[in-house]
Phi, psi and omega in degrees: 000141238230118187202112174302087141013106161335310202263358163281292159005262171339286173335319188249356166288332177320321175242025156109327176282153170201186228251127176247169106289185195258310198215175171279339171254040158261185169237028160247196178182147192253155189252116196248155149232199174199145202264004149205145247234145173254128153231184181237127176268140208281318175301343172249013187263126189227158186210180210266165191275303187351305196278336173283353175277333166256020148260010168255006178238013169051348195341286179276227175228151140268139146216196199223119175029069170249333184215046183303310164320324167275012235218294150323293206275320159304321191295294172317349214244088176198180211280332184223093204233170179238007189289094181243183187281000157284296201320316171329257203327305159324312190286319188282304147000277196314282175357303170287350185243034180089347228223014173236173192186146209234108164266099178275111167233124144321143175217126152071015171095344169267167198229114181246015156189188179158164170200163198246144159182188194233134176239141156245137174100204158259350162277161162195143196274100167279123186266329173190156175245205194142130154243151153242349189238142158313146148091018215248009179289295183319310182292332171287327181288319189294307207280329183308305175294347174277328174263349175281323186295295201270325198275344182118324204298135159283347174227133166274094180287127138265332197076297159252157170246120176231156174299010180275283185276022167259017196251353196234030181071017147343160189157141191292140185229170178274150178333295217264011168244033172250350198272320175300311179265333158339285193287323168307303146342278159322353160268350192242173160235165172202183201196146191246083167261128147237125174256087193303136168104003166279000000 
């Protein structure tokens, strides 16, 4: 099996890079950084009363890395993706060594949304999302920031600014004060922990 080496990973979220495929049938991957930078200011963050009205209705279930390969594949599973089956393997590595992370929801025991990323650090690099249910991407995003919040983490990686993730307080920041905060991040540790009830 065909795999980007973790700690080459590492190495390059460190400095900001990360991993694209051209396609989903590709076997490689292009290396991207970007000279203005997508974050979620931890401090900023917002989501509609609709999705807070259905996280206070229990509606889903949450949990943490329980089904992360899948998780992937969901992500992955669309008409044009960049997700291909090194980046899959690759990611489930990281996974295993702490340092990739699955936020999942559930409805009724099936799994209907959920998003992935990499935490170094105090950071952490969000990478994809997925629904099968309404709102249930928005609801991985409300709790990904709830856990980002309590464990200590300082930087939110989007990696791009889309008119999408600017409806959850996303903004373009410049290299060099993303560069900035990278290393202040990087400096600090935190754990991607979920508890119910924390």
């Amino acid at each position: 099996m065909k795999v980007i080496p973790p700690e080459v990973l590492l190495s390059a979220y460190a400095q900001g890079i990360f991993p694209m495929a051209e396609s989903k049938q590709s076997e490689d991957v292009d290396w991207y950084t970007a000279s203005k930078r997508g974050i979620i200011p931890l401090d900023d963050f917002h989501v509609s009363k609709n999705v807070r009205r259905i996280v206070r209705q229990d509606r889903f279930e949450i949990r943490v890395n329980t089904r992360f390969s899948e998780v992937v594949k969901e992500c992955a599973n669309r008409e044009t993706s960049w997700i291909n089956d090194l980046i899959i393997d690759s990611f489930e590595l990281l996974n295993r060594q702490n340092n990739a992370h699955s936020v999942e929801v559930y409805r009724k025991g099936k799994l209907v949304g959920g998003l992935y990323g990499v935490s170094l650090g105090a950071a952490f690099f969000g990478e994809s999302m997925f629904k099968r249910e309404n709102e249930a991407d928005k609801v991985a995003l409300y709790y990904c920031h709830h856990i980002l919040r309590y464990n200590g983490f300082t930087l939110w990686d989007t990696q791009f600014y889309t008119e999408h993730l600017a409806q959850f307080g996303c903004k373009e920041i410049e290299a060099a004060e993303y560069e900035l905060r990278l290393a202040i991040a990087l400096d600090k540790k935190a754990q991607f922990i979920f508890e119910k009830g924390q």
